[in-house]
C-alpha positions as CSV (number, residue, x, y, z in Angstrom):
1,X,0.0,0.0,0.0
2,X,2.8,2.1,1.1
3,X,4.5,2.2,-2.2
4,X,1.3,2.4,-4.4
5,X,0.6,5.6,-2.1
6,X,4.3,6.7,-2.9
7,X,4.0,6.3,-6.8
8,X,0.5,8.0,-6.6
9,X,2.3,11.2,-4.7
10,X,5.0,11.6,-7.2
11,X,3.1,11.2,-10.3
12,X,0.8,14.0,-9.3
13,X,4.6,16.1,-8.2
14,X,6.0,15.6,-11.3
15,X,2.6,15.7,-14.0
16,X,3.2,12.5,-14.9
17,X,0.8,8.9,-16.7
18,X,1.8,5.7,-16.5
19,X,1.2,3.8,-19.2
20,X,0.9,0.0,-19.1
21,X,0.6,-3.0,-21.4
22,X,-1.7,-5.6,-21.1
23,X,1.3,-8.4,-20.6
24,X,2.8,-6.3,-17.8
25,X,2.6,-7.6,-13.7
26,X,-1.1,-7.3,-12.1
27,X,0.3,-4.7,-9.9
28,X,1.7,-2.2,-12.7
29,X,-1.9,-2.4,-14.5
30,X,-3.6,-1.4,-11.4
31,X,-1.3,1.4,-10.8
32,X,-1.3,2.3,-14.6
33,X,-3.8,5.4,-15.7
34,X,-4.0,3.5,-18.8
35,X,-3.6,-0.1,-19.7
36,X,-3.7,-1.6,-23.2
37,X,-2.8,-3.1,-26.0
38,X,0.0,-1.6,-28.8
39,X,-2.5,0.6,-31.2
40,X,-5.0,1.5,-27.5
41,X,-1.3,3.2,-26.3
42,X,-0.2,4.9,-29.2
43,X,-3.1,6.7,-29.5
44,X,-2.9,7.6,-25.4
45,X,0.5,8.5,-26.1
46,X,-0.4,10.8,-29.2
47,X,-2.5,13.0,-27.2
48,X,-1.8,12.8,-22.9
49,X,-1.3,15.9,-21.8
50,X,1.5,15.1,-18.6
51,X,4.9,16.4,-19.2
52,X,5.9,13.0,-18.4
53,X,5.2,9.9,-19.2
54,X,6.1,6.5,-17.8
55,X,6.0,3.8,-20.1
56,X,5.6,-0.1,-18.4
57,X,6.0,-2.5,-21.4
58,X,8.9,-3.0,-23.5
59,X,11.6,-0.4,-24.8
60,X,10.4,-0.2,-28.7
61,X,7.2,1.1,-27.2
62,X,8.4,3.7,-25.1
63,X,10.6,4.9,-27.9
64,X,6.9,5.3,-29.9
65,X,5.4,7.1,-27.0
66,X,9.0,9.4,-27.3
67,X,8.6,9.7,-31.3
68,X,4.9,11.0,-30.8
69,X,5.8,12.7,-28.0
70,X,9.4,15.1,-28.8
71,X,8.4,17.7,-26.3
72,X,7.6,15.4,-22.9
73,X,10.2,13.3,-21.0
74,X,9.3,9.9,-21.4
75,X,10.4,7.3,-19.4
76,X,11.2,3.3,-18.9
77,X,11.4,1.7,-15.8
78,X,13.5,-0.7,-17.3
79,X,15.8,0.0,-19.9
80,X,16.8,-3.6,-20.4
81,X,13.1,-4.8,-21.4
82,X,13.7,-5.8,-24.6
83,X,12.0,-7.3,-27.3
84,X,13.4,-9.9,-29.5
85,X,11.0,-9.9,-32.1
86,X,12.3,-6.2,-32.9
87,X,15.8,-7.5,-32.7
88,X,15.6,-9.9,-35.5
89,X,15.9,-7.1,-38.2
90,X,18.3,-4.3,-38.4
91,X,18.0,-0.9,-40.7
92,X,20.4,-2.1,-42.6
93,X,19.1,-5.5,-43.3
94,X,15.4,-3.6,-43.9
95,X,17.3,-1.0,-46.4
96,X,18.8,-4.4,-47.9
97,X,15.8,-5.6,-48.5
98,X,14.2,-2.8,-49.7
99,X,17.1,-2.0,-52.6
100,X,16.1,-5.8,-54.0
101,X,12.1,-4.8,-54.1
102,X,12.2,-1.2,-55.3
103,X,8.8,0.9,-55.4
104,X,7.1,-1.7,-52.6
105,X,5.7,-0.4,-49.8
106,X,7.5,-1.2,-46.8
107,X,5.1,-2.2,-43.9
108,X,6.5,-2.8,-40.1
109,X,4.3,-4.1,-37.1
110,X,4.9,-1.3,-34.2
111,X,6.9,-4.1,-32.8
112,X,9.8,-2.4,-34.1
113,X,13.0,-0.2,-33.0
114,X,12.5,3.0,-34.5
115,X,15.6,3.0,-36.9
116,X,13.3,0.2,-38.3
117,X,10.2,2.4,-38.3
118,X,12.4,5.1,-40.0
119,X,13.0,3.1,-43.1
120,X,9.3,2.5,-43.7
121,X,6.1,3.6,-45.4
122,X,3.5,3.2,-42.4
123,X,3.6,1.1,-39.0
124,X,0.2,-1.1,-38.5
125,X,-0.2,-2.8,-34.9
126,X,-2.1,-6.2,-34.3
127,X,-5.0,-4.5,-34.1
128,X,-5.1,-2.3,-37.2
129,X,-3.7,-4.4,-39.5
130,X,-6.2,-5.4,-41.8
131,X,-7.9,-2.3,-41.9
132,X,-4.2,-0.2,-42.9
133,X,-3.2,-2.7,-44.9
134,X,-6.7,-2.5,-47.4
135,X,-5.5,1.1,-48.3
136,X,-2.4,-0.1,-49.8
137,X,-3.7,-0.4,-53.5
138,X,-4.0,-3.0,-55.0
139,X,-1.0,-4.4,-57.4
140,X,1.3,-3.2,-55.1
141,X,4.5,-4.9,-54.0
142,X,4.4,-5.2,-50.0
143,X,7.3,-5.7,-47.8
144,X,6.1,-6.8,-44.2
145,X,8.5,-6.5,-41.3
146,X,9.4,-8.3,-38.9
147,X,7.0,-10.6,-38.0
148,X,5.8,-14.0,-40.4
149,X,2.9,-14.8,-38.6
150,X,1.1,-11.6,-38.5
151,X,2.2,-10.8,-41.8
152,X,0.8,-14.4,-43.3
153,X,-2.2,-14.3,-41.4
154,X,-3.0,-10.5,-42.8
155,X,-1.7,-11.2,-46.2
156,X,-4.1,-14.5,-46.2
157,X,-7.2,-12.9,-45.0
158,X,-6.2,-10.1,-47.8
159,X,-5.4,-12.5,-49.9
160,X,-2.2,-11.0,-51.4
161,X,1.5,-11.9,-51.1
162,X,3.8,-10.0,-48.8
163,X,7.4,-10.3,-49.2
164,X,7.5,-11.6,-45.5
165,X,11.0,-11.2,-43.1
166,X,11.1,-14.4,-41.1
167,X,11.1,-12.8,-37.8
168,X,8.3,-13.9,-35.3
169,X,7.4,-13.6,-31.2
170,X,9.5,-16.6,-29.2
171,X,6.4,-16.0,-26.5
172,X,3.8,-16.6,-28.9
173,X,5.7,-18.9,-31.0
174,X,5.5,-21.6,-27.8
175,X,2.1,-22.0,-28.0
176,X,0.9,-25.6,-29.8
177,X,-2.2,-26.6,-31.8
178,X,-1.5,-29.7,-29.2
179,X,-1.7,-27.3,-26.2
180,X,-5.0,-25.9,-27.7
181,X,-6.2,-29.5,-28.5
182,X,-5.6,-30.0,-24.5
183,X,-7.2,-26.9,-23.5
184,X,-10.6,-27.7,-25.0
185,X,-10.4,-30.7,-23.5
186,X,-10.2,-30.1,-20.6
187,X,-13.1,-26.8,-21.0
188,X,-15.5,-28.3,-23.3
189,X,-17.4,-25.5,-25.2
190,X,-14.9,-22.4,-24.1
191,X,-14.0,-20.8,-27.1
192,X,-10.6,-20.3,-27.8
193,X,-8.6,-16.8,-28.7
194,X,-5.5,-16.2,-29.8
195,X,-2.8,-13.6,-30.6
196,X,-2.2,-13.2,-34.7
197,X,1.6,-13.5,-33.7
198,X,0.4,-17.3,-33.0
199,X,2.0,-19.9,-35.6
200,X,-0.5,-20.7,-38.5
201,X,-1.7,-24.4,-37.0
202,X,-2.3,-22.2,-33.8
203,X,-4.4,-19.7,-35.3
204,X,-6.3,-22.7,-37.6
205,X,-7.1,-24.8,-34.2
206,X,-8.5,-21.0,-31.8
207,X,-12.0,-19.9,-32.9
208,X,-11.2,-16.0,-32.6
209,X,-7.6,-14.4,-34.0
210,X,-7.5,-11.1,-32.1
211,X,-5.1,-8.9,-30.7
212,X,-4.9,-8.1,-26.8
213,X,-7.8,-5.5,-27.2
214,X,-9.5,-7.9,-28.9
215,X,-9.5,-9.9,-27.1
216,X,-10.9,-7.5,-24.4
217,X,-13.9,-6.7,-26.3
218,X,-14.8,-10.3,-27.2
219,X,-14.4,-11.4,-23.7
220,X,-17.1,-8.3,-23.0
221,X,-19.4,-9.4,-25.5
222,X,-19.1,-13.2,-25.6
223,X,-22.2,-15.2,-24.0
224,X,-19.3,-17.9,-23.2
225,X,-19.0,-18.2,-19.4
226,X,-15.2,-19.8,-19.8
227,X,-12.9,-18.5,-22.9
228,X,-9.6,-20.2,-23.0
229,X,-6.7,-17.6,-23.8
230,X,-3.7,-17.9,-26.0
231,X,-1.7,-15.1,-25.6
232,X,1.3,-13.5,-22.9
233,X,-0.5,-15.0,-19.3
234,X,-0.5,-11.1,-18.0
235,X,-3.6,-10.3,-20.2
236,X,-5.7,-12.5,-17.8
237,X,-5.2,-10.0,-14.9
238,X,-7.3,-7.3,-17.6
239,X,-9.7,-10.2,-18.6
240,X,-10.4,-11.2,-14.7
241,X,-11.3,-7.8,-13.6
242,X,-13.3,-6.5,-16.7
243,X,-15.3,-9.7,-16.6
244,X,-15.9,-10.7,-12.9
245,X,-18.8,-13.3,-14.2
246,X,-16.9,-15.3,-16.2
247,X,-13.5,-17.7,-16.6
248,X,-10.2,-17.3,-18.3
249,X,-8.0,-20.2,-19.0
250,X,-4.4,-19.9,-20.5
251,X,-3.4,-22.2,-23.7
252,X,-0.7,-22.8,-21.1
253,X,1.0,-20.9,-17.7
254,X,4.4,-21.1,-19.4
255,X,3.5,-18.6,-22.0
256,X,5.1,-15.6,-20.0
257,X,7.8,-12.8,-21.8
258,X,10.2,-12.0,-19.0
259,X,11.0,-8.7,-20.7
260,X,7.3,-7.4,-19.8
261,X,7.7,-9.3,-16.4
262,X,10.9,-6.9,-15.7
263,X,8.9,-4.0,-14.8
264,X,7.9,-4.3,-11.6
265,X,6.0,-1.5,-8.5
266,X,9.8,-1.2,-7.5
267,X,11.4,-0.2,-10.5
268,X,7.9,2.5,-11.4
269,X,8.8,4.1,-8.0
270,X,11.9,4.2,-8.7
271,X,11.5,5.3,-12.3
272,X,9.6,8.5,-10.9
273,X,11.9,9.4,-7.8
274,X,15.1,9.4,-9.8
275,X,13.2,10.2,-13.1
276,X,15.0,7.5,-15.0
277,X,15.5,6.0,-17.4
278,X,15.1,8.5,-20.1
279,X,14.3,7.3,-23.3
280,X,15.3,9.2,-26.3
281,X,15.5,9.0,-30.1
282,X,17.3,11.4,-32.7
283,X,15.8,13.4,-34.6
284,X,17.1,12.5,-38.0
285,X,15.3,8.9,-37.2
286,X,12.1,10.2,-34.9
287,X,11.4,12.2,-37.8
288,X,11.6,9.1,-40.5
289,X,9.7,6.8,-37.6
290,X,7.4,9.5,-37.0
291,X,5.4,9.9,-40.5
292,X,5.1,5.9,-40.6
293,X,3.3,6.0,-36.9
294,X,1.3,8.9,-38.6
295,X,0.4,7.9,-41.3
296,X,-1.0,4.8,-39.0
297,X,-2.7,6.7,-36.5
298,X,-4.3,8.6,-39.5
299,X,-6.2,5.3,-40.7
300,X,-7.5,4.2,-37.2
C-alpha cells in the first residue's frame, strides 16, 4: 500500500501517466492510468497531456510514445526490457531488403526499434492491420516486417502476397495446436482466442484471432461463461477484472515474456523518484519513424 501511495504522490509532483501494457505484472496495470494493447497506447500517447510519461512495457514502445511525443520526458522503468521480435531485423538488413524490391511499400508491425520504423512507409499494430493494410492499393508490392505470422495471417485474410521477413514472437511462438487440443479438452465448449503473432496451425485450431484488445472486447461481448486464452499470461489479470462473471484459461502458464515481467512496483517508483531511465531518439530517425506512426494513427 505504502508504495502504491508513494508512486500515486509523485506522479501527481511531477505531471506525470503511467502507461501499461496488457502483458505487464497485475500490480503495474492497477497502478497504470491507462492499460492496453500496442494501437490502445499509441493513441494515449499521441495525445496525454502530462509532461511525463512513464512507459511499463517494452523499450520499442516507449521509444513510440518518445517519437509521438518530442516535447515530454518519457520514461522506462526498465531499460533492459527488450523485445526480440524487434531484434531480428536491423535498418540495414530492412534498407537491404528494400534495394532488392524497389517501389514496394515497406510495412513494419509497431513491434519495431525505430531506426526500423524510420525506413518504412506506415507502421500497423495487431489491431489495425487489416484495416491499414486495405488502403495499400492493389497491385502493389508489399514488404512486411518483422513478424511472419502476423504478416501471413494479414496477407491470407487479404489474400495478397507480402514479401514476408522471417522474424516472429519466441512468447507466442510456444504455443501448440496440441496445447490448444488439450485446452478444449479439458473446458468443453470455451471458445478459444489467440494472438495473430500465433504460428498458422495455432491460429487454424482458436475460434477467434484477435489482438490483446481484442481480445478484451470479445471477452465483454461473448455469452461464453469460460474463454480459453492464447496469448502472454499477464492479459488475464485485464480479462479477470473486466469480466468478474466469467472464466479465463491460459493455452498454457508457461506462455510468460520475462521482458514485460521486468517492470515491476519497485522499479515505477523508482522510475519516478530518480526520473529514470530517459528514453530518447534522434531526430534525423524520430522524424523518418514518425510519418510511418502517422500515417497509421491517420487510418485508425
Amino acid at each position: 500500500m505504502y508504495m502504491t501511495e508513494k508512486i500515486n504522490e509523485l506522479k501527481r509532483k511531477r505531471n506525470a501517466v503511467i502507461l501499461a501494457h496488457n502483458y505487464t505484472r497485475g500490480e503495474v496495470q492497477d497502478i497504470a492510468d491507462f492499460t492496453g494493447d500496442s494501437l490502445e497506447l499509441a493513441r494515449v500517447a499521441a495525445g496525454v497531456d502530462s509532461s511525463v510519461i512513464v512507459f511499463c512495457g517494452v523499450y520499442f514502445m516507449a521509444e513510440t510514445a518518445a517519437i509521438l511525443n518530442p516535447g515530454k520526458t518519457v520514461l522506462t522503468p526498465d531499460p533492459e526490457a527488450g523485445c526480440p521480435m524487434a531484434d531480428m531485423i536491423t535498418a540495414e538488413q530492412l534498407r537491404e531488403l528494400k534495394s532488392k524490391h524497389p517501389g514496394a511499400v515497406c510495412v513494419c508491425y509497431v513491434n519495431s526499434t525505430a531506426e526500423v520504423k524510420a525506413e518504412c512507409d506506415i507502421c500497423v499494430t495487431s489491431g489495425n492491420a487489416e484495416r491499414v493494410m486495405a488502403t495499400i492499393p492493389a497491385g502493389r508490392e508489399i514488404i512486411f516486417v518483422p513478424d511472419r505470422h502476423l504478416g501471413s495471417y494479414v496477407s491470407g485474410r487479404e489474400g495478397r502476397k507480402y514479401e514476408l521477413w522471417p522474424g516472429y514472437c519466441p512468447t507466442h511462438a510456444a504455443i501448440t495446436a496440441a496445447a490448444i487440443a488439450k485446452a478444449k479438452a479439458l473446458h468443453p465448449g470455451a471458445p478459444v482466442m489467440v494472438h495473430p503473432e500465433c504460428p498458422a496451425d495455432v491460429r487454424a485450431a482458436a475460434d477467434e484471432c484477435l489482438s490483446t484488445g481484442g481480445m478484451c472486447a470479445f471477452a465483454k461481448r461473448s455469452g461464453a461463461a469460460e474463454i480459453i486464452v492464447g496469448t502472454e499470461t499477464g492479459i488475464l489479470h485485464r480479462l479477470a477484472k473486466e469480466n468478474p462473471g466469467k472464466k479465463f484459461f491460459p493455452v498454457s502458464d508457461r506462455i510468460v515474456c520475462p521482458n514485460m515481467k521486468k517492470t515491476t512496483l519497485e522499479k515505477v517508483l523508482s522510475c519516478l523518484e530518480n526520473m529514470e531511465y530517459r528514453v530518447t531518439v534522434p531526430e534525423n530517425i524520430a522524424s523518418g519513424a514518425r510519418k510511418a506512426i502517422d500515417a497509421m494513427l491517420s487510418i485508425t
